[in-house]
N, C-alpha and C positions, 0 to 999 in steps of 0.2 A: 845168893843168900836166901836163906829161908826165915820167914818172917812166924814170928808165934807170938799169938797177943795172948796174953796171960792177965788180961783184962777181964774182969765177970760180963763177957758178951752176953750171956743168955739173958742174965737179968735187963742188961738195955734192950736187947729184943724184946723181953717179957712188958717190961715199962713202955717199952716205943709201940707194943700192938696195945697195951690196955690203954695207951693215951689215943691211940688209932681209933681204937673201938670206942672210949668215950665220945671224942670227937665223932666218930659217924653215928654212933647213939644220939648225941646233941642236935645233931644233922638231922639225924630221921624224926627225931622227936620236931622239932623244929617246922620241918617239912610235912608232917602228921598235924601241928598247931596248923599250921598254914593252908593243908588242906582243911580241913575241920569249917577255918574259919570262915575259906574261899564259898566253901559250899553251903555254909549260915546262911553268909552274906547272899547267894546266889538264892537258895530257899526265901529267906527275906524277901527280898529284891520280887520273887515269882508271887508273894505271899501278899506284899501290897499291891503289886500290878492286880493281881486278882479281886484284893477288898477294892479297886479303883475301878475295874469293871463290872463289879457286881454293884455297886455305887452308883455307877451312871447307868444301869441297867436298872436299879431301885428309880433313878430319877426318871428315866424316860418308861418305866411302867407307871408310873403316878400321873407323866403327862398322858399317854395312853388311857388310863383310867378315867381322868379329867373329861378327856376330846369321846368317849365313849358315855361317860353318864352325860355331856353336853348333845351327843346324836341321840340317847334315847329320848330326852327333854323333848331334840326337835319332833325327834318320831313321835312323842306321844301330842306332841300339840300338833302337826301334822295330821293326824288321829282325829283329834278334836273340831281342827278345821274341815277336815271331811266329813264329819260326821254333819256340823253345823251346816256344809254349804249341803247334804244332800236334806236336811229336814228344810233349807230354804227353796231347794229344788220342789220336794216335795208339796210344802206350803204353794209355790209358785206352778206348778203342776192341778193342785187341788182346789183352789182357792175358788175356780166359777163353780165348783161341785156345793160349797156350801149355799152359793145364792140360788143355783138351779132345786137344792133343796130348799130352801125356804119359801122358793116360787112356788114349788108343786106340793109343801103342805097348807099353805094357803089356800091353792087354789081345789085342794082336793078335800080342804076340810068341810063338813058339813056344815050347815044351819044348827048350833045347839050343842055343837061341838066345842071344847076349851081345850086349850093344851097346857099342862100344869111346866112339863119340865122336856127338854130335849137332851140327850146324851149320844156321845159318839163314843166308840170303840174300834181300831183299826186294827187287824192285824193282818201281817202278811199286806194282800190287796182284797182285802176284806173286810169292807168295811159297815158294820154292824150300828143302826142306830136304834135307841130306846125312849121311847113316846110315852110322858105318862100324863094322863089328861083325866076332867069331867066330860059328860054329856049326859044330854037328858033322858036319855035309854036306853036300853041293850039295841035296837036296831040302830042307832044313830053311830055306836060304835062298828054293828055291821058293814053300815056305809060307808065308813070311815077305810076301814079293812077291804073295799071292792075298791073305794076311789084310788089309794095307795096302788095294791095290787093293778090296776090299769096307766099307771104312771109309766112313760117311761126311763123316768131314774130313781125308782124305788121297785123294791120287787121282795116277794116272801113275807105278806105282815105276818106275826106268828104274834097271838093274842094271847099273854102268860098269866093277866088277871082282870077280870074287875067285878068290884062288888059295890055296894050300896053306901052313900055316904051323906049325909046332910051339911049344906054348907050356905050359909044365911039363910037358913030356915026353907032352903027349897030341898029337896029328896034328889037327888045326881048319882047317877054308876060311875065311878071312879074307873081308870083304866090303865093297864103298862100291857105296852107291847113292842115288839121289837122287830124292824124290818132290815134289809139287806140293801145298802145304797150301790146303786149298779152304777158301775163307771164304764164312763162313754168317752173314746176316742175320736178325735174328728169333729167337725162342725157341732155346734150348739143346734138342738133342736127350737123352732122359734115358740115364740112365747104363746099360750093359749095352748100347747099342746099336753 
């Protein structure tokens, strides 16, 4: 027997693929939503791990920044203390230079001779003193200027002025000059020298 459907087949084909194809339209759509979202969520997800690491890179640059202005602090007082221990050095260094000078302008000043002011100037290792005094004549300052020059922890007097001055009623050459304090290594020369 021969079978003949006389049913409207096509239209059910027709129906049965456009419901097919809805359905997998729904499907891909669906599957489209779900990618979409998968790859939000996964951007997301990349997007706060990175604000969390750029976060704790913000925090441990600010403690980095902290522990570097706290090493400069020490460095510069580090600084300060060296500077301070070599000007103690130095003081401790220099310190019999100012008694050996005040011994040999004593002992080198003349009869009539005054010293009004003493000044020191260092630079380098050079150190520069400036004598300004009365005396009762131009030879007296001459003497003055030989007795220095023969010292030996002064050397160079270079005589820059002196003129005429009355001072209680007596007439005196006023004087500035400046000599060169020689520094001596080694034993102290003994005293009377």
């Amino acid at each position: 027997m021969i079978r003949i459907n006389l049913l409207p087949h096509r239209e059910r084909r027709r129906v049965a693929q456009q419901k097919q194809i809805a359905i997998l339209a729904g499907m891909t759509a669906a599957l489209g939503l779900m990618i979409v979202f998968a790859v939000h969520v996964a951007i997301n997800s990349r997007i706060d791990y990175q604000k969390a690491r750029n976060s704790y890179l913000k925090q441990q640059i600010a403690i980095l920044d902290h522990q570097i202005a706290q090493i400069r602090k020490l460095k510069e007082q580090t600084r300060a203390l060296l500077a301070r221990k070599q000007v103690v050095e130095k003081l401790q260094d220099n310190r019999s230079e100012v008694v050996h000078l005040l011994d040999q302008l004593a002992r080198r000043l003349p009869e009539g001779t005054y010293l009004k002011s003493l000044r020191e100037d260092t630079k380098g290792n050079v150190t520069k003193i400036q004598l300004t005094g009365y005396a009762e004549s131009n030879a007296r300052v001459s003497t003055l200027m030989r007795n220095l020059d023969d010292s030996p922890w002064m050397a160079a007097p270079d005589l820059v002025e002196i003129h005429s001055v009355t001072v209680n009623n007596r007439r005196l050459s006023e004087f500035s000059l400046f000599l060169t304090l020689a520094h001596k290594t080694g034993p102290a020369t003994p005293p009377g020298n």
